[in-house]
C-alpha positions in Angstrom: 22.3 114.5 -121.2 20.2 112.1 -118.8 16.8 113.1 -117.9 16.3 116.0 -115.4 15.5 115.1 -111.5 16.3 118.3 -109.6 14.2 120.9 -108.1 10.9 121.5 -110.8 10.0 124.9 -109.3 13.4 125.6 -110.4 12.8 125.2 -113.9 9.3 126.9 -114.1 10.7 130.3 -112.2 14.1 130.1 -114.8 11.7 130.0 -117.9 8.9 132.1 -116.0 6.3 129.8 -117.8 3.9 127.0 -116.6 5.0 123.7 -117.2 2.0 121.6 -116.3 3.8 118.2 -117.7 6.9 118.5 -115.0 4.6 119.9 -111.9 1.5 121.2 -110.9 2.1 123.7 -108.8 1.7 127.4 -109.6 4.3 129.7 -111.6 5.9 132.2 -108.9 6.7 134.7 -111.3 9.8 136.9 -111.6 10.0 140.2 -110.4 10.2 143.1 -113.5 8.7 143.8 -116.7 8.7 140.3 -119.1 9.0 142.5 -122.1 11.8 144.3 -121.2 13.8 141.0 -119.9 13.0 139.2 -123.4 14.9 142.3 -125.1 17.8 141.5 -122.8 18.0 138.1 -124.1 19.8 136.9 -126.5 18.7 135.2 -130.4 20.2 132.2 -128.6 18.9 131.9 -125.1 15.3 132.9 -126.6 15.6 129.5 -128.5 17.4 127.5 -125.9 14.4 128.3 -123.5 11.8 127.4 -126.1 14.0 124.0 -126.4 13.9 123.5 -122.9 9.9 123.9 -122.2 9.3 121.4 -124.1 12.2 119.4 -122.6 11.4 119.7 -118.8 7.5 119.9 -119.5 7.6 116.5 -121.5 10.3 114.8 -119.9 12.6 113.9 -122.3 16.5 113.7 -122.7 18.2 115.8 -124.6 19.1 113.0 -127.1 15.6 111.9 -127.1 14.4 115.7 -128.2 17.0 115.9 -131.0 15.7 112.6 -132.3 12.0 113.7 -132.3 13.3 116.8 -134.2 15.4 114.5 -137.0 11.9 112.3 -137.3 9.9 115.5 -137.8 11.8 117.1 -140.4 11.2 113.8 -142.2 8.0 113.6 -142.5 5.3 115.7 -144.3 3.9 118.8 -142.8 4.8 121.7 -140.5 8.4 120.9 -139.0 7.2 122.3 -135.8 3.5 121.1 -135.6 4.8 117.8 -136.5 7.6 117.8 -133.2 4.8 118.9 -131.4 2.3 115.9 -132.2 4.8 113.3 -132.0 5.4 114.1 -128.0 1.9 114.5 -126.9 0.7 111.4 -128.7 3.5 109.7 -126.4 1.2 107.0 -124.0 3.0 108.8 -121.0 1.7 112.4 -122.0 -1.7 110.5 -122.9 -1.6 109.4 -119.5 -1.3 112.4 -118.1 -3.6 114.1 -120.2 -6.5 111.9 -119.6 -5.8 112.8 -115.8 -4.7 109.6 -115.0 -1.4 110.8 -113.5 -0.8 114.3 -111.6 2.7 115.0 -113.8 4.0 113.1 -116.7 6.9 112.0 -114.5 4.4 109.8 -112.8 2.5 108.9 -115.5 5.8 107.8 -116.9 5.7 105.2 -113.4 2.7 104.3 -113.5 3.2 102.8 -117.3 6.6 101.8 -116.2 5.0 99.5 -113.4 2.8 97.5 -115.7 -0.8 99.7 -115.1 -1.5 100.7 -118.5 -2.6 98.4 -121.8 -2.7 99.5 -125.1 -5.7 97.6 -127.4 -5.4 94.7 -124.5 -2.0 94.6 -124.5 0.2 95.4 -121.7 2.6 98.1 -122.3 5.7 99.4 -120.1 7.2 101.8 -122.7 6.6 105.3 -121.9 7.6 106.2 -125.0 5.1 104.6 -127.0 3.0 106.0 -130.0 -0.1 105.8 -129.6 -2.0 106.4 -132.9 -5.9 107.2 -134.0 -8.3 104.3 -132.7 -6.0 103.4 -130.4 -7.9 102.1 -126.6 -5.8 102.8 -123.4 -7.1 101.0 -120.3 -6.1 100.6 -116.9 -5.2 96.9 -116.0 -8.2 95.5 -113.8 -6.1 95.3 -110.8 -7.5 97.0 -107.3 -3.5 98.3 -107.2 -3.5 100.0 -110.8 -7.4 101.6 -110.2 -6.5 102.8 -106.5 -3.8 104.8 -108.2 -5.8 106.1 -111.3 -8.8 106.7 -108.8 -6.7 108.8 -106.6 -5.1 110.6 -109.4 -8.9 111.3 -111.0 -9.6 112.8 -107.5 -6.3 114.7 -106.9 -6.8 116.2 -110.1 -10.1 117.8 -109.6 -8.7 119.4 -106.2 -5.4 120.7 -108.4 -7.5 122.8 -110.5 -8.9 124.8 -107.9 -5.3 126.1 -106.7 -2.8 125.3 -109.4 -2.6 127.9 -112.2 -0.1 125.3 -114.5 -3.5 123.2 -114.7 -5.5 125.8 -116.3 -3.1 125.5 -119.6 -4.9 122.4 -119.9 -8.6 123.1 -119.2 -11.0 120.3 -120.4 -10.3 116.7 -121.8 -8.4 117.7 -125.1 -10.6 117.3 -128.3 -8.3 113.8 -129.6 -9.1 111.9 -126.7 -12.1 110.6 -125.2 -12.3 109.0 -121.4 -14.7 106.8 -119.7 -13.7 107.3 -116.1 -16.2 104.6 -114.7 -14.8 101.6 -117.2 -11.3 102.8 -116.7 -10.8 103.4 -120.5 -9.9 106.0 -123.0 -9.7 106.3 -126.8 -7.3 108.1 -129.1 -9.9 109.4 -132.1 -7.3 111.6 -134.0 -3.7 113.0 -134.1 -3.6 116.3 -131.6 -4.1 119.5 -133.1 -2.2 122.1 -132.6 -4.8 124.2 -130.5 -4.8 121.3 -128.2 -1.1 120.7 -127.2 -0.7 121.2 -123.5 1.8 123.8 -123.5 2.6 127.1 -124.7 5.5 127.1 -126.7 6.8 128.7 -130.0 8.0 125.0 -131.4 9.2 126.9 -134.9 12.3 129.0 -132.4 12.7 125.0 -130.8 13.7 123.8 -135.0 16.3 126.8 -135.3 17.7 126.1 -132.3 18.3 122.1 -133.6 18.7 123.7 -137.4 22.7 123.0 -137.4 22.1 119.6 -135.8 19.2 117.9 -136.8 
């Protein structure tokens, strides 16, 4: 299944949840009691949702989700916590977090294009890992800065009017930014407290449970 490119208010009205990743703009919320609807729902659809926030909010295909899933039950810890630290320490979701990009979808572009270095190394992999100690900079380009300068400035205006952006509040605790230099550092692996989306990631490994 390729990567989704429809409407994104779609997706955030279907799931009735904030998905800050896929767009900034507000929730409209579904008419009738959220309780009530969540009883109507199937053991199925409640896990096929929780599968799919983390889908549409990170960007990710299908087949790229089930593989995070496989290299999370393979390595120590918390099935779930792992899944979840494995796609925010991706360099597009860095990206976005350090509020270098409005969405990851255009953070994906702008590391697509050649912006972004990793330890003073150009990288064009959205995918990346980034890993503790890690420095992310902004090529010194006027190009690459206009875009992260106008992304810096957008970003302070989206929090005033966008309740998606409020999931995210301040600079998460495993990064650090110098806005003026252009640069950021990685100091730790993302704690759990600190992923930018609400999600129940242990109904997201029994949904994959039969396939991963």
């Amino acid at each position: 299944m390729s990567r989704y490119r429809g409407p994104r208010l779609k997706i955030i009205r279907r799931l009735n949840t904030p998905l800050p990743g896929l767009t900034s703009s507000p929730i409209v919320s579904s008419t009738g009691n959220s309780k009530s609807q969540r009883k109507d729902k199937s053991e199925y659809r409640i896990r096929l949702e929780e599968k799919q926030k983390l889908r549409f909010h990170y960007g990710i295909t299908e087949r790229q989700l089930l593989r995070y899933v496989r290299l999370a039950r393979r390595a120590k810890g918390s099935t779930g916590q792992v899944l979840l630290q494995l796609l925010e320490m991706r360099l597009d979701n860095i990206i976005f977090r350090l509020g270098m990009a409005p969405t990851i979808p255009a953070a994906r572009q702008l590391v697509n294009h050649g912006h972004v270095l990793v330890n003073e190394r150009l990288v064009d992999i959205p995918s990346f890992r980034c890993k503790p100690q890690d420095i992310i900079s902004i090529r010194d380009r006027a190009q690459s800065r206009a875009l992260v300068d106008k992304n810096f400035n957008n970003s302070q205006e989206s929090k005033k009017f966008s309740s998606s952006r409020d999931l995210l509040g301040k600079l998460p605790n495993h990064l650090r930014l110098n806005a003026k230099n252009y640069k950021a550092s990685v100091n730790q692996i993302v704690s759990r407290n600190s992923v930018g989306i609400k999600v129940n990631e242990l109904l997201v490994v029994e949904y994959y449970s039969r396939q991963a």
